[in-house]
matplotlib code that plots the C-alpha trace (Angstrom):
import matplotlib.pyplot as plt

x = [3.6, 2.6, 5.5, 6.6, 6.2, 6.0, 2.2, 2.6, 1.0, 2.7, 1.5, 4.1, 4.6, 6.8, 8.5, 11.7, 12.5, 11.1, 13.0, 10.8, 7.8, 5.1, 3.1, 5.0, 4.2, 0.5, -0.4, 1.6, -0.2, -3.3, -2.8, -0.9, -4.4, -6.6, -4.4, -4.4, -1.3, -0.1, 2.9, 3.6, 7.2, 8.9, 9.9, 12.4, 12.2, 13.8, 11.9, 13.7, 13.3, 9.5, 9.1, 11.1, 9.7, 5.6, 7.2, 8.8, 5.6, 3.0, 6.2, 6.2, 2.5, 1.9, -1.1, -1.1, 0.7, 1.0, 2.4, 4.2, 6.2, 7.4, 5.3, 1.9, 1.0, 4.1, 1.8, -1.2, 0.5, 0.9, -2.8, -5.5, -8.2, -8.5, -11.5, -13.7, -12.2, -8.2, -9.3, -11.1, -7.5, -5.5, -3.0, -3.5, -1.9, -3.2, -2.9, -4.1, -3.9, -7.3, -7.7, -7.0, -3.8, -3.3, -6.4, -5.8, -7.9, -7.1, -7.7, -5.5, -9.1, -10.4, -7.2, -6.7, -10.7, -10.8, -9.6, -11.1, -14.4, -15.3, -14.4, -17.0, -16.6, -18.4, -16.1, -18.1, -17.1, -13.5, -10.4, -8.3, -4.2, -2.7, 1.0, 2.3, 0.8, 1.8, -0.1, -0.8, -2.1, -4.5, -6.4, -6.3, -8.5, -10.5, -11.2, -11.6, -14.6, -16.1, -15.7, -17.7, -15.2, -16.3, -12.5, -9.2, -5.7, -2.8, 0.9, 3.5, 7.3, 7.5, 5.2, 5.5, 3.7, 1.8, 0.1, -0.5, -1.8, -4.6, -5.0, -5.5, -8.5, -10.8, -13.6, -13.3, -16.7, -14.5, -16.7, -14.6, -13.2, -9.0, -6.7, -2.9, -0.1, 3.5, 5.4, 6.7, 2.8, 1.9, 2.3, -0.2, -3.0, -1.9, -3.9, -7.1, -7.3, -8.3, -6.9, -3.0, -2.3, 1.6, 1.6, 4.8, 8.3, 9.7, 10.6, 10.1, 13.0, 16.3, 15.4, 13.7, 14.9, 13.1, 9.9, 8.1, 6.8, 8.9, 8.0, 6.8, 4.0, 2.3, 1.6, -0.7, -2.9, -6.1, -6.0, -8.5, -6.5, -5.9, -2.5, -2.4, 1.1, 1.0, 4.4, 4.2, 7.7, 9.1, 6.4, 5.4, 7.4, 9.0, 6.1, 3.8, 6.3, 6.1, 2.3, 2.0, 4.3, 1.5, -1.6, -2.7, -4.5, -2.2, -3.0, 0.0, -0.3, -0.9, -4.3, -4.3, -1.5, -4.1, -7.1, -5.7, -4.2, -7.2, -9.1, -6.3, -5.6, -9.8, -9.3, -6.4, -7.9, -11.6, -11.7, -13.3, -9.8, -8.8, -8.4, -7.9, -5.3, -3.6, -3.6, -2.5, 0.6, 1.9, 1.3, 3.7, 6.1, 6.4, 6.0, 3.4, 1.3]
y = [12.8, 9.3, 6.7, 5.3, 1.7, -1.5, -0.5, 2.9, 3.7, 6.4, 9.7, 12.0, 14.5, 14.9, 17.5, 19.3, 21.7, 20.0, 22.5, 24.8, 22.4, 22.8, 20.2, 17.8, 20.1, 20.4, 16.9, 15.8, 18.1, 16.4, 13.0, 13.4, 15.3, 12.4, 9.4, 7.8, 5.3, 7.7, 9.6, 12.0, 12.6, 14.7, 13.1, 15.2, 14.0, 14.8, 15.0, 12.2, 9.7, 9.6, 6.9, 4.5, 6.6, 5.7, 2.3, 2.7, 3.7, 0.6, -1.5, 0.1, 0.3, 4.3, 5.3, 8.3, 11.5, 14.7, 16.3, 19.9, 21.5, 20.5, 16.9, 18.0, 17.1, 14.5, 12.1, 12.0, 8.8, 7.0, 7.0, 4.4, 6.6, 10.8, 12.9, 15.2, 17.9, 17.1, 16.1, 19.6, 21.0, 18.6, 18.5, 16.5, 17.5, 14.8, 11.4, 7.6, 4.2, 2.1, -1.6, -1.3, 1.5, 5.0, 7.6, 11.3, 14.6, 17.9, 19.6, 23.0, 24.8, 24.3, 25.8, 28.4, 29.6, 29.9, 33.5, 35.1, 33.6, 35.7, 39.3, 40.8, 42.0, 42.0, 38.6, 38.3, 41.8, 41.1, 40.2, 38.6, 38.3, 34.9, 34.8, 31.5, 28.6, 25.4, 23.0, 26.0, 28.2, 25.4, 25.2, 29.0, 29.2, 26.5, 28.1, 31.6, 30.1, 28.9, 31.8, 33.5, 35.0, 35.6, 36.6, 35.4, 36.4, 34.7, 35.6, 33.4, 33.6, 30.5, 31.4, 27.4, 26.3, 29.0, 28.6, 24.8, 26.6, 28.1, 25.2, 22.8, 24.0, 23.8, 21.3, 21.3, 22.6, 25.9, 28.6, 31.5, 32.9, 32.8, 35.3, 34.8, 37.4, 37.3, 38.5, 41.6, 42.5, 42.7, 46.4, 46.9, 45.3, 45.3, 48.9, 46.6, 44.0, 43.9, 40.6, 39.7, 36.2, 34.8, 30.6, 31.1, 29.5, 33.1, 34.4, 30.9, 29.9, 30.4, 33.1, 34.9, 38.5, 37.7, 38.5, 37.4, 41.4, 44.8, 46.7, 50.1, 47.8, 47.8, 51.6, 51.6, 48.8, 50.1, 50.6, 48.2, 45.9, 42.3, 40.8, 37.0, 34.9, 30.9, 31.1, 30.9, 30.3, 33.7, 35.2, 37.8, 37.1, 40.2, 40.0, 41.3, 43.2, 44.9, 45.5, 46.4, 49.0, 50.3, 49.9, 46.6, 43.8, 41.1, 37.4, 35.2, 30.7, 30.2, 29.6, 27.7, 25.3, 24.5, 24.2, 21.8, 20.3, 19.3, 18.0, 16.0, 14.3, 14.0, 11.8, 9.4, 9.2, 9.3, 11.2, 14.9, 17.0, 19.5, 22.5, 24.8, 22.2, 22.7, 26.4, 26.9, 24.5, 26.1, 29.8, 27.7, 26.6, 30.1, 31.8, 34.3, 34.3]
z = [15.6, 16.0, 16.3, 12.6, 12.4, 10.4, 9.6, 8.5, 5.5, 3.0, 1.8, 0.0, -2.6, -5.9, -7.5, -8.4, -6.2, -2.6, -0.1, -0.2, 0.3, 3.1, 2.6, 4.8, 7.6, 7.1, 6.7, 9.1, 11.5, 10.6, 10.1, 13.8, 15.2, 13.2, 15.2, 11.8, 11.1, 8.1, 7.5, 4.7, 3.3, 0.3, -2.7, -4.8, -8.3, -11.4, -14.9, -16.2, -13.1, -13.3, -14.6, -12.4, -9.1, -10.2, -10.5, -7.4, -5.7, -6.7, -5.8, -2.0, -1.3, -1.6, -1.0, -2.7, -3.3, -4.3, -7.6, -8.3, -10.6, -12.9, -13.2, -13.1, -17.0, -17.1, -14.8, -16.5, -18.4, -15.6, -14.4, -15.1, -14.3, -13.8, -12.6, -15.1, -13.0, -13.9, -17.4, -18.1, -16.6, -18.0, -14.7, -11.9, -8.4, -6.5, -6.6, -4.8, -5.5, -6.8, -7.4, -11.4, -10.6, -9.9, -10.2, -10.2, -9.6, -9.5, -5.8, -6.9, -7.6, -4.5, -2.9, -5.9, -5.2, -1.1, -0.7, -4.0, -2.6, 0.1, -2.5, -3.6, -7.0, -10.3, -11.8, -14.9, -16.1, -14.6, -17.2, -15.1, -16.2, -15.5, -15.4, -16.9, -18.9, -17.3, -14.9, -12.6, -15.1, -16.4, -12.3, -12.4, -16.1, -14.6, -11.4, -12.9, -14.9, -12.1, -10.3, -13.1, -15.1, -19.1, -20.7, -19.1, -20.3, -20.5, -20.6, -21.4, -22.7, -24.6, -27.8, -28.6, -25.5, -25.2, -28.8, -27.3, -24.1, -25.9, -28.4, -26.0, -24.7, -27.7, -27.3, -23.6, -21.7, -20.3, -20.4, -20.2, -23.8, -24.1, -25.4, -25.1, -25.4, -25.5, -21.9, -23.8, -24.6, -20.7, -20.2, -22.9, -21.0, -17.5, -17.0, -18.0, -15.1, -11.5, -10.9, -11.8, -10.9, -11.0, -11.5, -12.2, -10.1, -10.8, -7.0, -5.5, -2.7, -3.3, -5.8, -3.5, -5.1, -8.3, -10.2, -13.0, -13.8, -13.2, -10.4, -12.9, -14.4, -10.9, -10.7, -13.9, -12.4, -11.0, -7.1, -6.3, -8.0, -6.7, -7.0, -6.3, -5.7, -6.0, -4.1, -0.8, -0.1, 0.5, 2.2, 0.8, -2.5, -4.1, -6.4, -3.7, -1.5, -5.5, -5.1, -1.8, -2.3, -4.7, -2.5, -4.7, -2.5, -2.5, -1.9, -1.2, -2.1, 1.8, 2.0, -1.7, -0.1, 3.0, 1.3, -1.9, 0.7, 3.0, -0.2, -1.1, 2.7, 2.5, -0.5, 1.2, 4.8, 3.3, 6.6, 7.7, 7.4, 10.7, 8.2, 11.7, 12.5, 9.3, 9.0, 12.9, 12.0, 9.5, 11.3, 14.2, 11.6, 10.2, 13.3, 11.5, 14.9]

ax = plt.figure().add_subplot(projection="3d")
ax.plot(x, y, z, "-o")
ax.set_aspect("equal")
plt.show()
């Protein structure tokens, strides 16, 4: 990594947990391999200290950041300006600095999208099953929709938000249809979907012996079945040590961690993004060579 001084410019990421957080590791990788005078740093932050950190931030020069759970609707406040793609999601992940404040986009569908890409299946006769209704969740319906998906379901525990979930996505251009259930309705539709997604924290470092479904559920999913993690701190979680147990295809947040990620530095450095760089650091860090 390039020497810190005087001149370095700052790139970081918010959230509550940080621990567990990657990100510092990838970007640094690349900003070290672009020789650009950047560095990247963590920024744990409590839900009730937003509002003095984004003050914080314009005071200090940031040049942009990151944003993950739990503050990826709470910023949308704070920004002069977001992209049609974080309005139609209505969370924003990534974040810079323009002349009239702070702009945001959302780059989670790019990540969420790279590894279902390259499947072949028949997406607009596919219900997918999303896990979880917050900032996450709203990328995943997005990307889904893009992807070619007709009828997405979503499972949440909180019948509050999850009502708001659903409402807030009338007279939005989405063109997949939403139905919403109640957590203790999954094992009457789980048998339906070839695609589970968990967006979730449920099995995220330190709980790392948790899981947002019971392990029986898996066996009455088809076995062609694709079972996709967000978390990719374990890895695998016990979500898809669950699934792979059962034969499922399992997908853990790895590759949506790189690829968000490279959109997002592309944004701050206005720069072409190492993505090899980025992916062969974080195999180094987590010695998965």
């Amino acid at each position: 990594m390039s020497k810190i001084t005087g001149k370095t410019k700052l790139l970081g990421i918010i959230g509550d947990p940080l621990k567990h957080s990657l990100s510092p590791v990838i970007h640094n990788a690349a900003i070290s391999y672009l020789g650009v005078d950047y560095i990247y740093v963590p920024f744990p932050l409590k839900p009730k200290d937003l509002t003095t950190a984004i003050a914080g931030f314009s005071s200090i020069g940031i040049v942009g950041f990151n944003v993950t759970i739990p503050h990826k609707q709470a910023i949308i406040p704070f920004l002069s300006e977001t992209t049609p793609t974080a309005q139609l999601v209505g969370a924003v992940n990534t974040v810079w600095r323009t002349k009239t404040g702070w702009k945001g986009t959302n780059t989670d569908i790019d990540g969420f999208l790279s590894p279902l890409q390259s499947l072949q299946r028949d997406w607009a006769n596919l219900t997918p099953i999303i896990l979880g209704n917050g900032g996450a969740a709203r990328a995943v319906v997005v990307g889904l929709a893009q992807l070619g998906c007709l009828k997405i379901h979503v499972v949440g525990r909180d019948r509050q938000k999850l009502w708001q979930f659903a409402q807030s996505w009338k007279n939005t251009q989405l063109t997949a249809t939403l139905r919403i259930y109640f957590w203790d309705e999954l094992s009457e539709i789980i048998e339906e979907t070839e695609l589970l997604i968990n967006t979730t924290p449920i099995g995220m470092f330190p709980n790392i012996n948790d899981s947002p479904m019971e392990s029986i559920l898996f066996a009455r999913m088809p076995e062609n079945a694709i079972v996709y993690d967000l978390i990719y701190t374990p890895n695998p979680t016990q979500f898809l040590k669950n699934a792979q147990q059962q034969g499922l295809i399992t997908i853990d947040g790895l590759e949506m961690l790189i690829q968000q990620g490279a959109v997002a530095l592309q944004f701050w450095l206005q720069k072409t993004v190492p993505v090899d760089v980025m992916t062969q650091s974080l195999q180094d860090y987590l010695n998965l060579q």
